[in-house]
Every structure is written in structure tokens, then in C-alpha cells.
C-alpha positions in Angstrom: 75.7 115.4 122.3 73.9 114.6 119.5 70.0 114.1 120.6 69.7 111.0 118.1 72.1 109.5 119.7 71.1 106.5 120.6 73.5 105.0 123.4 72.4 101.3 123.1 72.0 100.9 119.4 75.3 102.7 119.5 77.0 100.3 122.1 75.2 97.2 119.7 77.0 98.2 117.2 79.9 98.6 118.3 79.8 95.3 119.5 79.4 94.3 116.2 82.1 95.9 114.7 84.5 94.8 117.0 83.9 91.5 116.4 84.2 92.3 112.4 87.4 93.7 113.6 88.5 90.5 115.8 88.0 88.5 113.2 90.1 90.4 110.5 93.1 90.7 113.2 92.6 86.7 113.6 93.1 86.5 109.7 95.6 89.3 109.6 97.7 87.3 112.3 97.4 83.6 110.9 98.9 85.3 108.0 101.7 86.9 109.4 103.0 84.0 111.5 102.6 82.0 108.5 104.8 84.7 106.5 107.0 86.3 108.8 109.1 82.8 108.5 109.5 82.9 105.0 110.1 86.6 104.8 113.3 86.2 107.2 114.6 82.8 105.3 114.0 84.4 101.8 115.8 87.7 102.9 118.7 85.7 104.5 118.9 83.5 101.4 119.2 86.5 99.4 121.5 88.6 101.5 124.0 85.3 101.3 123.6 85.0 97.6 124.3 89.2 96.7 127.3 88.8 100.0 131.0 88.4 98.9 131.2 87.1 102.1 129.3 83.8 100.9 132.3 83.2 98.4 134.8 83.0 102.3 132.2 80.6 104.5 132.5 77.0 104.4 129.9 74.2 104.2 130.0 74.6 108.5 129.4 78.0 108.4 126.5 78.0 106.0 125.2 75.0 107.6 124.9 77.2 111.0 124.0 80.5 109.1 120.8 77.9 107.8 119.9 76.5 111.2 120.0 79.9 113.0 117.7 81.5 109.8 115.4 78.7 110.6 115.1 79.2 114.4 115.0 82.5 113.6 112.1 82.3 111.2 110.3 80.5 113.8 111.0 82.0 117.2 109.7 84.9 115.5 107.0 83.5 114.3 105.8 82.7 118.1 106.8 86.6 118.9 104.7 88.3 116.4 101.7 86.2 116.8 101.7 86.5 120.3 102.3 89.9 120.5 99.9 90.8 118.6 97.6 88.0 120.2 95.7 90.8 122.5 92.9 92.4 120.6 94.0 95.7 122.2 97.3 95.3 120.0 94.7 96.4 117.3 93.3 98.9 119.0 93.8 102.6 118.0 96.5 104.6 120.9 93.9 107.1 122.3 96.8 109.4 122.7 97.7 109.2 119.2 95.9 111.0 116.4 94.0 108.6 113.7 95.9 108.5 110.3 94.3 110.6 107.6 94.7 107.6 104.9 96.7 104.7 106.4 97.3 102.1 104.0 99.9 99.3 105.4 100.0 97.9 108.7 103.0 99.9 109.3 100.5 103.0 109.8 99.6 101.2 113.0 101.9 102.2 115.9 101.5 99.3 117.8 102.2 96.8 115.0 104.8 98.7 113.2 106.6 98.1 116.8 106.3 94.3 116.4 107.4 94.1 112.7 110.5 95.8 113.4 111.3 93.2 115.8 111.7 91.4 112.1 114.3 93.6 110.9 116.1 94.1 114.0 116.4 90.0 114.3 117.7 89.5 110.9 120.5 92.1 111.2 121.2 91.0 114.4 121.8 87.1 112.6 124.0 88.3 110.1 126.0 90.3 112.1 126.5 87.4 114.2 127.4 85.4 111.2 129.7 87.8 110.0 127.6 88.4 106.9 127.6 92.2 106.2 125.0 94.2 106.8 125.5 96.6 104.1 124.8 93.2 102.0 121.3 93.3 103.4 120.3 96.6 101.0 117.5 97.6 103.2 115.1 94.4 102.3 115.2 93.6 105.9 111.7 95.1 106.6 108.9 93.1 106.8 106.2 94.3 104.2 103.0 92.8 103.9 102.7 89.9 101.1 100.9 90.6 98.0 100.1 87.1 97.1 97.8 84.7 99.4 98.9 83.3 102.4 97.0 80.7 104.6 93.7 81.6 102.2 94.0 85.0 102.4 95.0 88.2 100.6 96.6 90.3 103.0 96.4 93.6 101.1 92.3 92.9 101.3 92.4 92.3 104.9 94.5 95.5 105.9 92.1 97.7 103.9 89.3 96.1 105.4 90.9 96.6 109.0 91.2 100.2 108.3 87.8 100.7 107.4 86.3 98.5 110.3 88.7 100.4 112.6 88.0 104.2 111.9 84.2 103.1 112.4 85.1 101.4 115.8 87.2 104.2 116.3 84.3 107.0 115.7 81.6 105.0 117.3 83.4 104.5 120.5 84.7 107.8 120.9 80.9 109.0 120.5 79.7 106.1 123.1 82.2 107.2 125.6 81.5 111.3 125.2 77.8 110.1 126.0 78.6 107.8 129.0 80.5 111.6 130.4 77.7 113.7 129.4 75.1 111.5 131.2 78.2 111.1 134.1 78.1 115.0 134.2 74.5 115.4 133.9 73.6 113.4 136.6 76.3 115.3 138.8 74.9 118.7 137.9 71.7 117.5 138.9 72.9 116.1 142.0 74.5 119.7 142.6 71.4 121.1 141.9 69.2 119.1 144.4 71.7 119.7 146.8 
């Protein structure tokens, strides 16, 4: 270990960077749940207006195609932003390997899992609406926004997340390697005294 390694200006820190990090998730979150909703009525609006089928439904069954977007748009509103409520969401999979230069929020294992739901929703609607899926031309996929929502430029906050995140990252993987070498080191010298 590193003998300037200082454990508790080390756990301070990280302190402090995890609550920079809390705070960009709370932003990055308020913004998706405020654009995940428009992102699944824009893309069924869209998918309607390039479908032939549109030109077969009748004022009913555009009525209900409407409704069920807008339920839609909102029950997964409530999904995303609660399953990504949990600061651990965030959080880097210590079984996974950190992303050389990760960029979106798809790069994120964890939240790439919860935007699919987006996709996976919106097919699921228009199948059920008998709208083809083909008709959908792979705009389905929830990408982040690159205008401000809810006060906030999303592209900014992702980039900011990555950068706050590879610093948690690195500092807590060097906190924890201390707290084992002074677990081992006070084992060795148990087995010494012994």
C-alpha cells in the first residue's frame, strides 16, 4: 500500500465525492422521469404518423392507442425513477470492469437495464395496438436529451457523473485494499505473537 496513504483523508473524501455523485444522480433522475414521458408519446406519435396502419384505425382506436401512450408515459415514468431511486443503482458493478471512455448513460450496466425497460414497453404498446413494429424503425430507445429538461443539460450531467464516478471508483477501491492490508496485518501479527 501506498505509505502516503492517508486512510481518513481518504475516507473524507470519498465522502465528499459521493455526495457530488448523489447529487448529480438526483439531477440525472428528475430529468429522466421528466423525459422518459415525452420520449415514449413523441415516439408513439411518430411511429402512428410513418404507420400505414394509421390510415385502417378509427377515431376509437386512436383514442385508446392515445390513452394507453399516456399511461404508458407515466407508469414508466414511476419505474425508471424508482429504479434508479437507490444510490447503489449508480454505483459501479464491482464484478464488472470500468469502461475505458464511457460517454452515455447506456455505458452503465445497471441503468442501461432500466432504459430498456423504455423500449421493451413501447413495442410491447404497439404490438398490442396492432401498430407494426417494423413501423417503429429502431427509435424506440431511450437516448438521453440534448436540450434542457427540468433546468438541466443532461449531456453536462452524464459527463460530470463519469468523472465524479471513476474518482469514487479509484478512491474506494484504494480505501478498501487499505482496510485488508491493515485486516491482514493485524492477523500476521496476531500469528506472530501467538
Amino acid at each position: 500500500m501506498d505509505s502516503e496513504f492517508d486512510p481518513i483523508a481518504a475516507r473524507q473524501t470519498l465522502a465528499q465525492l459521493e455526495d457530488r455523485l448523489q447529487r448529480d444522480v438526483s439531477d440525472m433522475r428528475q430529468v429522466l422521469v421528466t423525459d422518459v414521458p415525452t420520449h415514449v408519446v413523441r415516439v408513439v406519435r411518430s411511429t402512428f404518423e410513418r404507420s400505414s396502419r394509421a390510415d385502417e384505425m378509427g377515431a376509437p382506436a386512436i383514442s385508446a392507442l392515445k390513452q394507453a401512450t399516456q399511461e404508458l408515459a407515466e407508469n414508466l415514468a414511476g419505474e425508471v425513477g424508482a429504479a434508479l431511486e437507490d444510490f447503489e443503482a449508480w454505483t459501479w458493478p464491482s464484478d464488472e470492469a470500468f469502461p475505458a471512455d464511457p460517454s452515455g448513460l447506456r455505458d452503465h450496466p445497471r441503468v442501461a437495464e432500466v432504459l430498456d425497460r423504455v423500449e421493451v414497453s413501447i413495442v410491447a404498446l404497439l404490438e398490442q395496438h396492432e401498430v407494426p413494429i417494423k413501423d417503429l424503425a429502431g427509435r424506440g430507445a431511450y437516448q438521453i436529451p440534448s436540450y434542457f429538461v427540468a433546468g438541466h443539460f443532461m449531456k453536462s450531467l452524464v459527463a460530470n457523473y463519469w468523472r465524479a464516478l471513476r474518482d469514487y471508483e479509484e478512491l474506494r477501491n484504494k480505501v478498501v485494499e487499505a482496510e485488508h492490508s491493515d485486516v491482514r496485518s493485524a492477523r500476521r501479527k496476531r500469528w506472530d505473537s501467538a
